[in-house]
N, C-alpha and C positions, 0 to 999 in steps of 0.2 A: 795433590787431591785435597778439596778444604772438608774441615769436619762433615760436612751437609751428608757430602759424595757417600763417605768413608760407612757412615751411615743408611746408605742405600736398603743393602740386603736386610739391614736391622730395624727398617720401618718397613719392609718388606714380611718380613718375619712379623713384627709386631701385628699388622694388620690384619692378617690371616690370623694369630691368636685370639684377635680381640673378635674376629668372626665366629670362632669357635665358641667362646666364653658365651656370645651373644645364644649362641644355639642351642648351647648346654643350660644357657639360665632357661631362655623360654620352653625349652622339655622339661626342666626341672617342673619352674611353676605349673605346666598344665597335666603335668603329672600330680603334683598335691592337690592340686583343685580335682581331677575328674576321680585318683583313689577314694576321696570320700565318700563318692557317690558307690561307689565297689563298696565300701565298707558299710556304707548306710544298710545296701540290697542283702548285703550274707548276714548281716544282724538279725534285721526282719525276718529275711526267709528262715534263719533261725528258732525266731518266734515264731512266724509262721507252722513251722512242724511241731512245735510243743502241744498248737493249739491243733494241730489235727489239719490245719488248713494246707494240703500238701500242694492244690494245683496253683495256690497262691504263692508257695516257698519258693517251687519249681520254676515261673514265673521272675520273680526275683534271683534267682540265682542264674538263670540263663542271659538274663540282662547281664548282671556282675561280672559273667563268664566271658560275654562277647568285648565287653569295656574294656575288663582284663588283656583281652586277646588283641585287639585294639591299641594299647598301651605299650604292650612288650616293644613295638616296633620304634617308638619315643625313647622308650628305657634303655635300648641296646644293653652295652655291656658295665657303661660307665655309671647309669642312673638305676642302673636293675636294684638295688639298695631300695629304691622308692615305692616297689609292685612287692615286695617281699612278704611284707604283713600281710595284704591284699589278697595275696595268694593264697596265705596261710589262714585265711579266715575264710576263702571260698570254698579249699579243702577240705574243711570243717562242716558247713554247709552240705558238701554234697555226699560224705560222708555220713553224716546224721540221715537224708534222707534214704541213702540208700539201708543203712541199717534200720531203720523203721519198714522201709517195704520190704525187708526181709530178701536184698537184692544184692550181687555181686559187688563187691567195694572198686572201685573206677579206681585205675593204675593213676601214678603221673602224668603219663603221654596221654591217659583220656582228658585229662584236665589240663594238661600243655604247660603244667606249673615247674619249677625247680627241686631238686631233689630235699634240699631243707626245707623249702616251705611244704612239702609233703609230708613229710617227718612231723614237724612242730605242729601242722594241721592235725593229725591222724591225733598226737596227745591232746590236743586242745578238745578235740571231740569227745577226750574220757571224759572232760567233766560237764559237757550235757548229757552223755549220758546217763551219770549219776544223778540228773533232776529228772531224765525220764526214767529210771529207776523208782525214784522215790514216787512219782507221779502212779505209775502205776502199782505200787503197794499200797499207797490211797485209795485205789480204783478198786483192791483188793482182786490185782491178779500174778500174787505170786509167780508163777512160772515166768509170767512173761519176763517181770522182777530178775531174775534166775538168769534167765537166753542174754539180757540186755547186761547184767554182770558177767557174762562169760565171753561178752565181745569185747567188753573193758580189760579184764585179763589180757587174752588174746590178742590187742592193740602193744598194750603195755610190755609182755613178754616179747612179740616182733620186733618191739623196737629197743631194748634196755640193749642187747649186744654195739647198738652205734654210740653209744655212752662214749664208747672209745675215741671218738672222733668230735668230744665237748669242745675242742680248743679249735676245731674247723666250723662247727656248728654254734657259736653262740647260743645260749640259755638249754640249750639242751637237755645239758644234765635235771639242771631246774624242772623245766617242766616233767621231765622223769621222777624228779621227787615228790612233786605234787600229782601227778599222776597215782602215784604208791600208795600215797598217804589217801585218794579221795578210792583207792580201789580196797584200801585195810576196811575206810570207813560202811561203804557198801557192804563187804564181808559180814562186817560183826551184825550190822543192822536187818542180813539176808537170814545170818544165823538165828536169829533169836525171833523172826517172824515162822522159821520153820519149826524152831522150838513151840509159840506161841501156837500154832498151827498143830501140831504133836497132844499139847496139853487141851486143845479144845476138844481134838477128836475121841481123845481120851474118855474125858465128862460125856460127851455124845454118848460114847459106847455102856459106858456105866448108866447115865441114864436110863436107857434102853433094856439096859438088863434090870436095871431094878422096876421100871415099868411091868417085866414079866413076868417078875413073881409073883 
């Protein structure tokens, strides 16, 4: 049998390889090309909700959703690396909106994402809500101030127990630290408005009394 033969199976072999590679690239590329546009929608709709504008966020993030949903089937198991962030910033997304309409928080399975980009989603959302914190102690409405620090907690606290699992979860612990750190800064900023809030009411009341004598 001359070299050519011997080599049969092995360009045999090869060729179905090189089908694959071919397959794997072009999911690759239209996966980085259409994520952007996922990534563009869950920004927006982001901003979106800062501004109030919720049927515009909702809008934009149902598109991102569908993309997404759309996507997973390209990414199987080998490219899922590519939807990861994507995920984790829609989770964000629909997360912020639900805690503004003061609405049940959507599991994973409502969002169809993977259990870390739910995770890293859910911390990522502590720290919009510390601009809609600060937004509304601008607005001068304490409480609400208050309700949107105790969802930040309560995020924080669910999730610090998977800490355990930073070497399964890349950056994890990280975002938990920063998480801490933007939930201390909240704290001190919430304390000293209720302080500030204490001493006005204070003067009010004295005033008042010295008005009646």
């Amino acid at each position: 049998m001359d070299g050519k033969a011997l080599l049969t199976s092995v360009k045999t072999s090869l060729d179905e390889i090189n089908d694959d590679l071919k397959d794997i690239e072009a999911r690759r590329d239209s996966l980085i090309k259409n994520t952007r546009d996922v990534l563009y929608d869950c920004s927006n709709s982001i901003i979106s909700l800062h501004r109030s504008e919720t049927s515009k966020a909702t809008q934009r993030m149902e598109r991102a959703k569908a993309t997404l949903d759309a996507l997973r089937e390209q990414a199987r198991t080998d490219l899922y690396k590519y939807i990861s962030v994507p995920e984790q910033e829609l989770v964000e997304a629909y997360m912020l909106r639900a805690i503004t309409e003061d609405r049940l928080l959507p599991s994973s399975k409502d969002l169809g994402v993977s259990g870390t980009s739910y995770l890293t989603g859910l911390l990522d959302c502590v720290g919009e809500l510390k601009r809609m914190v600060y937004d509304r102690l601008r607005a001068g409405k304490p409480d609400e101030s208050t309700k949107l620090f105790l969802v930040m907690e309560e995020i924080y606290s669910s999730i610090y127990p998977f800490a355990a699992y930073d070497n399964l979860i890349p950056g994890l612990r990280r975002k938990l630290d920063v998480a801490k750190v933007l939930i201390e800064d909240i704290r001190a900023i919430i304390t000293e408005e209720k302080r500030r809030q204490m001493i006005m009411s204070a003067m009010d009341n004295l005033k008042d009394h010295l008005e009646k004598l």
